[in-house]
N, C-alpha and C positions, 0 to 999 in steps of 0.2 A: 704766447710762448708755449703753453701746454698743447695748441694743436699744432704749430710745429712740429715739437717734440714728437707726437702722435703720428704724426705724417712721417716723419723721418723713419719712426718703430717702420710703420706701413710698407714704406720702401726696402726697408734693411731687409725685411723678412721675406719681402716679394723675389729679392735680390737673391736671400740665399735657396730659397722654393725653387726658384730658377737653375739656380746652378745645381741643383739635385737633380733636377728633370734633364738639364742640360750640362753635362761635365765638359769642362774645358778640355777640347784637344792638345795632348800634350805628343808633338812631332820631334823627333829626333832623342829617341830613348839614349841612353848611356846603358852600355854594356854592364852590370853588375854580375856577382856570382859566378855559378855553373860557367854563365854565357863568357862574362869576362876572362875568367879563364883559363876555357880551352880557346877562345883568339888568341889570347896573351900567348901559349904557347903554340900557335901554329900548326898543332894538330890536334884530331876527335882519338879517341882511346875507346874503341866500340868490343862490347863482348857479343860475341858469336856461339854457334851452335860448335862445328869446327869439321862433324862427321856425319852429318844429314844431308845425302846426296839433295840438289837440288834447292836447299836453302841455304847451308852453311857447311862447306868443304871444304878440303885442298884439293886443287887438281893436277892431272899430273906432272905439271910444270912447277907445280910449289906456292901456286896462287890461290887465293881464299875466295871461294867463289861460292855464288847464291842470291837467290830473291833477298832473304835477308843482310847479305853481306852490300845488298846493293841499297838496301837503304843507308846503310851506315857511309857508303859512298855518297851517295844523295845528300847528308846532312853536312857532309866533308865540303860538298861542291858549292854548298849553300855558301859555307862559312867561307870557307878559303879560294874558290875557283879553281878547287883543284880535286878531284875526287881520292887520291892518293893518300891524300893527308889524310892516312887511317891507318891506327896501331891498333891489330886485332888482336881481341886474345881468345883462345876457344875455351870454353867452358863445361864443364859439367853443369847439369839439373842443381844437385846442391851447392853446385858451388859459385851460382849466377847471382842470386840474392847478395851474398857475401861482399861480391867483388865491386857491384854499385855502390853498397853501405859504404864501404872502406873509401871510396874513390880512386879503387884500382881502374876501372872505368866511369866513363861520362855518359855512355850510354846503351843499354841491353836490347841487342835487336835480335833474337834467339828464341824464337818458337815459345812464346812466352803468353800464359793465355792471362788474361785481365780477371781477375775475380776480387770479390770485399775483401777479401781478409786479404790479400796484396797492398790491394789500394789503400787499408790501412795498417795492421797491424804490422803489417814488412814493411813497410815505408816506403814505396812505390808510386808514383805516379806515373801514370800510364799519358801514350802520344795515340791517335788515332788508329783503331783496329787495320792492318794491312791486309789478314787475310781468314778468313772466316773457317773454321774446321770443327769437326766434329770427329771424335774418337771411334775406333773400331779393333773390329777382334781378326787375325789373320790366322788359317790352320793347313795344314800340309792337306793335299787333295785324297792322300790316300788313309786318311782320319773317317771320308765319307759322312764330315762334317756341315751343315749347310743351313742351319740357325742356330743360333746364340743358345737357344734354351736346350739344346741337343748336349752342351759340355758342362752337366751337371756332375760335379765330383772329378770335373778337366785340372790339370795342371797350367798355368797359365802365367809365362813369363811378361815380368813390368818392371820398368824403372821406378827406382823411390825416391823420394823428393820432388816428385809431379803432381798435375791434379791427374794424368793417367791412373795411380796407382788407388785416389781417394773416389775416383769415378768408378772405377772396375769394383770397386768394395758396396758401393752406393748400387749400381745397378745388378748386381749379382745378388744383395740382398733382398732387394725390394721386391724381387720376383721369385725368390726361394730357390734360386741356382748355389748348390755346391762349390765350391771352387779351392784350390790351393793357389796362393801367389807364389812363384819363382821369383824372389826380389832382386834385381840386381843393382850396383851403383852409376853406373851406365849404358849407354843404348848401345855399344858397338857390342858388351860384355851378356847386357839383354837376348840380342838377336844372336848374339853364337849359342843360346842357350836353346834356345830355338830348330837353329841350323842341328844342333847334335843332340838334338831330340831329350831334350833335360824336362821339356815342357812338351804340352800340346797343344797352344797355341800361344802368340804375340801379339799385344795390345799395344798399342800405341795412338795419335792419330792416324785417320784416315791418308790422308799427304802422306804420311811417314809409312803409312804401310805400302804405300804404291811405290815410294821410292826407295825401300827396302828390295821391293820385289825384283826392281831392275837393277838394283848393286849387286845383291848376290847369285848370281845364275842356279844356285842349289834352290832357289825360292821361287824362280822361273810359275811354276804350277802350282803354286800355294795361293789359295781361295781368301778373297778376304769379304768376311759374311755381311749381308745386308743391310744388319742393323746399325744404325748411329746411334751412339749409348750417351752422347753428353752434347754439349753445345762449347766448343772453343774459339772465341775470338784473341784470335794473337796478335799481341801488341808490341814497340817497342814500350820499352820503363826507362825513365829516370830516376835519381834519388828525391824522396817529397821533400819540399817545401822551397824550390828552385823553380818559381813559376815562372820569371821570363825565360830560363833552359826550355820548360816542360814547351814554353807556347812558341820557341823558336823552333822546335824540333814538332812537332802540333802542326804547325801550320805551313811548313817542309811536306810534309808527309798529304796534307791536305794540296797543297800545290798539285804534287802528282796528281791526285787525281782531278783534280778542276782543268787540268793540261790536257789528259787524256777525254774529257767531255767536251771541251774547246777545242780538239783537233791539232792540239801544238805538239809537235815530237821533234826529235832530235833533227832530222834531216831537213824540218821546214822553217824550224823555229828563225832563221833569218827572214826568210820571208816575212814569215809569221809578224815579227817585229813592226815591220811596216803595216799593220792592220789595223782599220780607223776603227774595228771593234772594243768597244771599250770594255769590256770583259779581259779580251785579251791582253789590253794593252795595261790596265789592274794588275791580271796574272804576272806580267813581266816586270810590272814597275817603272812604265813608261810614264803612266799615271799616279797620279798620288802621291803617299809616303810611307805606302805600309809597311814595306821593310825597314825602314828607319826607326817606325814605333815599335820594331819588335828589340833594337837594336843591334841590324843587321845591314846590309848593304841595301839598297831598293832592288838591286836587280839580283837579288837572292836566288828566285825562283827562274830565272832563265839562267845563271848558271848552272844551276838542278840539272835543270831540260836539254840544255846544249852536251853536258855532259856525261847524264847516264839515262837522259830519256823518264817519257810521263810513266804513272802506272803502269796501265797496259803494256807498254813497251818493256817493261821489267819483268812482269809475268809472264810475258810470251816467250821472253829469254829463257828463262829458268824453271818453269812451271807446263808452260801451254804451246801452243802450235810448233815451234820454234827450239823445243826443249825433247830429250826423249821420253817424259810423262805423258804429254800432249792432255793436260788434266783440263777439262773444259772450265769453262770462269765461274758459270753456278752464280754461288751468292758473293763471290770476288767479282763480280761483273758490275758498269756502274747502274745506278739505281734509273736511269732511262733505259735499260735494259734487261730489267727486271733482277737485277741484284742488289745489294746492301751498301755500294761502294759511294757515298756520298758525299763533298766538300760544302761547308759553310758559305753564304756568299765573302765572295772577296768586296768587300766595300766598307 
């Protein structure tokens, strides 16, 4: 009886050893939380930038247009198949954090860089980097401005409530640059300060200083200097502690780009369907059950793609070839081609 008994310990223990090394697949999630809902009600509630040409605007039809405005479409298309089902609302810098906290919105897709004290102390949890940036200084041509270390004792307009405003304080000290900050509460209020010479130069990112340049035709000639002063990866945010939200919106976001490295885009993606690739055929949910474990549809990711197009195809729109920036991919390029832009396998 005792080495029964023995045996049995033996097995129980081998049993659970196992199922720690080996977790049971668990298919067909049930929507909880965040995820539950925004299904239950039929639309995403996305905060936006509102006045950043090229990421988050109106245009002049009255439509909210942008790289960022298109992810928020993107996670629309996932949900509903419908990229529509989106109630934007534009945001101010300080007034982004706020509006997640509260559950004014479900999800921040607004030029929003990922740092610790976000990811914790604000209560943020970030969805994969969509766009890689780094900060810089812009000065009118006839300043005869043409490095950073040149505007010692500059006047220097910046939005507050950014990491803009904590970068420009960090890099101007670190190297014994002078500076005044011109604070303002927003970037339209920023850049007129700018425009009407209150300042001598305007800090913002890099992106932003380019697509400043081509909003306002008074900026037309305005230099923006050489130096990158930070490292900003923009993310979308969720509110913490809504991990199936963060990983259905995570892995939306990772779709694009596994799309655009697989070759699927909006105009082939029928085709595409029919491909005994089994990459692709993962991507779309022909295979598997991944959508289902995230609890979402399986064919999540070829709603995405039929609807607003892979990566690439959204930054060409609104960023690059395609757009009037024409901002080369850089480190937005995917990592087989020498940029940062990489999907986890889909398996």
């Amino acid at each position: 009886m005792v080495a029964l008994c023995f045996v049995a310990a033996l097995c129980f223990a081998a049993a659970l050893f196992s199922v720690a090394l080996y977790p049971v697949a668990l298919h067909g999630a049930e929507p909880t939380g965040k995820l539950k809902e925004v299904l239950e009600r039929g639309q995403l509630y996305c905060g936006v930038n509102g006045k950043l040409s090229g990421f988050g605007f109106m245009d002049p039809q009255g439509n909210m247009v942008g790289f960022d405005v298109d992810i928020c479409r993107a996670v629309a298309a996932a949900l509903f198949d419908d990229p529509a089902k989106v109630r934007f609302t534009p945001l101010s810098a300080p007034q982004r954090f706020t509006a997640l906290q509260s559950g004014e919105i479900d999800l921040l897709s607004r030029n929003t860089t990922w740092t610790i004290s976000r990811d914790s102390r604000v209560g943020l949890d970030f969805a994969p980097v969509v766009f890689y940036d780094g900060q810089g200084i812009m000065v009118k041509r006839e300043l005869g401005v043409s490095s950073v270390s040149e505007l010692d004792g500059a006047s220097i307009c910046v939005q507050t409530g950014t990491t803009t405003e904590k970068n420009l304080t960090d890099y101007f000290r670190n190297r014994g640059i002078a500076f005044n900050p011109v604070i303002s509460q927003d970037y339209a209020t920023s850049v007129d300060g700018f425009i009407k010479d209150r300042c001598d130069a305007f800090t913002t990112d890099r992106s932003g200083l380019l697509a400043t340049k081509i909003k306002y035709p008074e900026l037309a000639d305005a230099v923006i200097l050489e130096e990158v002063m930070s490292k900003e990866p923009l993310a979308p945010a969720v509110v913490q502690g809504e991990s199936q939200w963060r990983d259905a919106v995570s892995w939306i976001v990772f779709g694009l780009i596994q799309a655009e490295e697989l070759g699927v885009t909006r105009e082939n993606i029928q085709r595409m369907s029919g491909s005994t690739d089994l990459n692709v055929r993962r991507l779309l949910g022909i295979e598997d059950t991944f959508g289902e474990d995230l609890g979402l549809s399986n064919d999540f990711l070829a709603r995405t793609i039929r609807h607003v197009g892979n990566y690439g195809e959204i930054y060409e729109r609104h960023l690059g070839m395609d757009s009037p920036f024409k901002l080369p991919r850089g480190l937005n390029d995917l990592w087989s081609r020498g940029g940062l832009m990489y999907a986890p396998p889909f398996r």
